[in-house]
C-alpha positions as CSV (number, residue, x, y, z in Angstrom):
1,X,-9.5,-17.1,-1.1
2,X,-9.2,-13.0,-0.6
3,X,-8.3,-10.6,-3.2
4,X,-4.3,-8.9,-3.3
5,X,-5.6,-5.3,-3.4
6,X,-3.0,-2.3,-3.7
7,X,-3.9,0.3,-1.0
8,X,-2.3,3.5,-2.4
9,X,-2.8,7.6,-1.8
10,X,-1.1,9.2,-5.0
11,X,-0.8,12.9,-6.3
12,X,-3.0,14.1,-9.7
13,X,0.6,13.8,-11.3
14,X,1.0,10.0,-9.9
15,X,3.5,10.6,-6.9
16,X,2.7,8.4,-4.2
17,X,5.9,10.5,-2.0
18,X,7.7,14.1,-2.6
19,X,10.9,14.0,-3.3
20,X,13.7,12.9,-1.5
21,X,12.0,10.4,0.6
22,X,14.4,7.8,3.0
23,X,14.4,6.1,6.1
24,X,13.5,8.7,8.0
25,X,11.8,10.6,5.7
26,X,9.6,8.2,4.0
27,X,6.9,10.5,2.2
28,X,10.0,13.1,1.3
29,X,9.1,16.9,0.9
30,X,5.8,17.2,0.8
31,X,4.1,13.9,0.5
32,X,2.7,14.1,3.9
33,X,0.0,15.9,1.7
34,X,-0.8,12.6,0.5
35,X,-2.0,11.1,3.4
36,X,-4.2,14.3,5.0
37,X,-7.5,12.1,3.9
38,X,-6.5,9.8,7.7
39,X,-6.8,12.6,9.8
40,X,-5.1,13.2,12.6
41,X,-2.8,10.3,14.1
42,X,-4.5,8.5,17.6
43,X,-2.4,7.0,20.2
44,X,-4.9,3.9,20.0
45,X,-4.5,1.5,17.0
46,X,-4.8,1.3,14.2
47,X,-3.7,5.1,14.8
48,X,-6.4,6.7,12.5
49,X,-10.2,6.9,12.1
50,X,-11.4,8.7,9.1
51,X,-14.8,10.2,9.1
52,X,-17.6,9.4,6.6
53,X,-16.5,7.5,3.6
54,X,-12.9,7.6,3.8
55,X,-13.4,5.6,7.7
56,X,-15.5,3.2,5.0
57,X,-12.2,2.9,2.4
58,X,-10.0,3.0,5.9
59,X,-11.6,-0.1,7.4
60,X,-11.9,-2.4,4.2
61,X,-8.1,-2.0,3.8
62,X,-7.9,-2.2,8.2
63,X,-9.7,-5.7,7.4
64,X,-7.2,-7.6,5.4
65,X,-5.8,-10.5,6.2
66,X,-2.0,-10.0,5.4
67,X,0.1,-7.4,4.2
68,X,3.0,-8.0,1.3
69,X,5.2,-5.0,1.1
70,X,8.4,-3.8,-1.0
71,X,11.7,-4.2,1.2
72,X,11.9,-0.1,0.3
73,X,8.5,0.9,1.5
74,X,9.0,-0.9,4.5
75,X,12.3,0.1,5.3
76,X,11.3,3.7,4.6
77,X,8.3,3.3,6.8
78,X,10.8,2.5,9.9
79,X,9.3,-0.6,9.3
80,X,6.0,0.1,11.0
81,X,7.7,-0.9,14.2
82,X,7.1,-4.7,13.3
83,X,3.6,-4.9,12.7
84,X,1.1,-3.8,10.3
85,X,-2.9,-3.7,12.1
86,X,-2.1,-6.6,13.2
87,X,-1.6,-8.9,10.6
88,X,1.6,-10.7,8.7
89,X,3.5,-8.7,6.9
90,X,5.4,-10.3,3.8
91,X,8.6,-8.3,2.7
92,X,10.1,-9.4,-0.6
93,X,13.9,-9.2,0.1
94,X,17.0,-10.0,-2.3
95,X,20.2,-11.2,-0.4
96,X,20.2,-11.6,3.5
97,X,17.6,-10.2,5.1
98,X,17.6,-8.4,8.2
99,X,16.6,-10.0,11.6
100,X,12.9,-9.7,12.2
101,X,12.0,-7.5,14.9
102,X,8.5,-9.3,15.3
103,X,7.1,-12.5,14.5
104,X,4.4,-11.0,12.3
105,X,7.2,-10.0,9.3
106,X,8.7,-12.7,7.5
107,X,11.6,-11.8,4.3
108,X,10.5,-13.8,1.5
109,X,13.2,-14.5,-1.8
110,X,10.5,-12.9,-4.6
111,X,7.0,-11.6,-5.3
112,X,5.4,-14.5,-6.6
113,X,6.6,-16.3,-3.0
114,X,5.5,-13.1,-0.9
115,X,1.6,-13.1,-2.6
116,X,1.2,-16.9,-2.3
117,X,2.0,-16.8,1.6
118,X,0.2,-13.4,1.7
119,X,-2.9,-15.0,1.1
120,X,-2.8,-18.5,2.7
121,X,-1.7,-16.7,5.7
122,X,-5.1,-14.6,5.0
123,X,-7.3,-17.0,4.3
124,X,-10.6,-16.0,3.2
125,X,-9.4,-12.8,4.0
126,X,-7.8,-10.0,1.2
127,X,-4.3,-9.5,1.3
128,X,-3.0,-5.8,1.3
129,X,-0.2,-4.3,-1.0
130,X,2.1,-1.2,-0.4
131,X,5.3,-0.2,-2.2
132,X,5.5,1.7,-6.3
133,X,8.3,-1.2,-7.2
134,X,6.5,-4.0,-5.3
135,X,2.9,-2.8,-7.5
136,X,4.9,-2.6,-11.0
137,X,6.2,-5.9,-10.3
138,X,2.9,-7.7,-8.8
139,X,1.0,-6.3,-11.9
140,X,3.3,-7.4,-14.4
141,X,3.3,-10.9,-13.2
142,X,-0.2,-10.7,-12.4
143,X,-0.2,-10.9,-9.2
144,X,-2.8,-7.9,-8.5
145,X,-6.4,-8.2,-8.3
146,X,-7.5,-4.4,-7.8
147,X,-6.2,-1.2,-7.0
148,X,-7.3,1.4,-4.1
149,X,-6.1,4.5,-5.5
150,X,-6.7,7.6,-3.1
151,X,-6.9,10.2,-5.4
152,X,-5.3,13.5,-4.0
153,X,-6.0,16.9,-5.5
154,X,-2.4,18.0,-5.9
155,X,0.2,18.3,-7.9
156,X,4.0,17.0,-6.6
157,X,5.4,17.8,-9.5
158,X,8.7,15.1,-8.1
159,X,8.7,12.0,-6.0
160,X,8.0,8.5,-6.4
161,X,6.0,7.5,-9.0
162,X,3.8,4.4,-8.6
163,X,3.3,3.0,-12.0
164,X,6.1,2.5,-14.8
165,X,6.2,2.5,-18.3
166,X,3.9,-1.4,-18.1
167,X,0.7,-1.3,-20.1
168,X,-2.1,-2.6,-17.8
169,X,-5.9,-2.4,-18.5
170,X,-8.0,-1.7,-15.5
171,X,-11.7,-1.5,-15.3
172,X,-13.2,1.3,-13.0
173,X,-15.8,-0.5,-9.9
174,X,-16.0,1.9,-7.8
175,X,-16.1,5.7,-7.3
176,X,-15.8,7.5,-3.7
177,X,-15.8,11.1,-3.6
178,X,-14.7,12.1,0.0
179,X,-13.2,16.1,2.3
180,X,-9.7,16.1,0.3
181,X,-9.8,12.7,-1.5
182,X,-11.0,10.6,-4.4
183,X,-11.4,7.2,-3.7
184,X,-11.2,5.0,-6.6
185,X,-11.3,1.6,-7.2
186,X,-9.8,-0.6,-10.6
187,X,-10.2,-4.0,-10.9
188,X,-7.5,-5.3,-13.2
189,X,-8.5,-6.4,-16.1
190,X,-7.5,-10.4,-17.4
C-alpha cells in the first residue's frame, strides 16, 4: 500500500494562501506567489510542466493514486472542475454534500473514512493530500505519512496557515533546492 503524502507550497512565514482567499479567489492577495515554482499554465493536462527538479517533485505528486482533500480547499479551488490528474478525489464533508459533478469525487462523513478509501482506491499507488485543516486533522490522527513542503522565499505576512498549534515530530529525507523554490521532504515521525 502507497504512502498519504501532503503536497503543499507554503510561504517562509507558513502561509500556504494570502489573505482573503474564497471561492473565487482561492490563493487570496498574493498567494499566487506560492505557486510561481509550476510555471506557466498549459492548455494540455496536467496543465503544468516544471523544468529540472521541480518537473521531478511535479511528477511524483502527478503519480499518485488518489487525492483526499478538505471540503474548503476544494471548494475554493472551484473544485478543480471534477477531477484531480486524473485520479479519485476524496472530499471529507460534514452534513449533505453537494451533487458530484464527476464520477471521480466522492463526499466522505470524516478523515479517517476519506484516507482509508484514498488508498484502496490507490492501491500500490501514494495517495495525495491538499487542504491546511484537512493536514492538521490527518496528522493528529495520524493519518500522514510525509510532507512535500515547497518552500517559497517570501514572506505573506497574512493568509492561511498550514499547521496549528499540534506538536508533530518530523524527520527531514529529502532536500531539493530548485529557480524560486525549496523542496523539502518530512517523514513523520511515529
Amino acid at each position: 500500500m502507497g504512502k498519504s503524502i501532503l503536497y503543499m507550497s507554503m510561504s517562509l512565514d507558513g502561509f500556504i494562501t494570502g489573505p482573503d482567499d474564497g471561492p473565487g479567489k482561492g490563493l487570496g492577495t498574493g498567494g499566487v506567489r506560492l505557486h510561481e515554482w509550476l510555471g506557466e499554465p498549459t492548455s494540455e493536462l496536467p496543465h503544468f510542466d516544471p523544468p529540472g527538479l521541480s518537473g521531478q517533485v511535479f511528477a511524483e505528486g502527478m503519480a499518485t493514486g488518489a487525492a483526499v482533500v478538505g471540503r474548503k480547499t476544494f471548494d475554493y479551488a472551484g473544485r478543480w472542475g471534477g477531477d484531480h490528474h486524473g485520479v479519485p478525489i476524496f472530499v471529507p464533508t460534514r452534513g449533505t454534500p453537494p451533487a458530484p459533478q464527476s464520477g471521480w469525487v466522492h463526499y466522505v462523513p470524516d478523515v479517517a473514512t476519506a484516507m482509508r478509501e484514498a488508498k484502496a482506491a490507490a492501491g500500490e499507488k501514494d495517495v495525495m493530500v491538499h487542504g491546511a485543516d484537512l493536514a492538521q486533522s490527518l496528522l493528529r490522527e495520524g493519518l500522514i505519512d510525509e510532507l512535500e513542503i515547497h518552500l517559497i522565499p517570501v514572506v505573506l505576512g497574512d493568509g492561511r496557515r498550514l499547521f496549528g498549534a499540534d506538536r508533530v515530530e518530523l524527520e527531514l529525507t529529502r532536500v531539493l533546492d530548485a529557480p524560486g523554490v525549496t523542496h523539502l521532504r518530512y517523514r513523520v515521525a511515529p
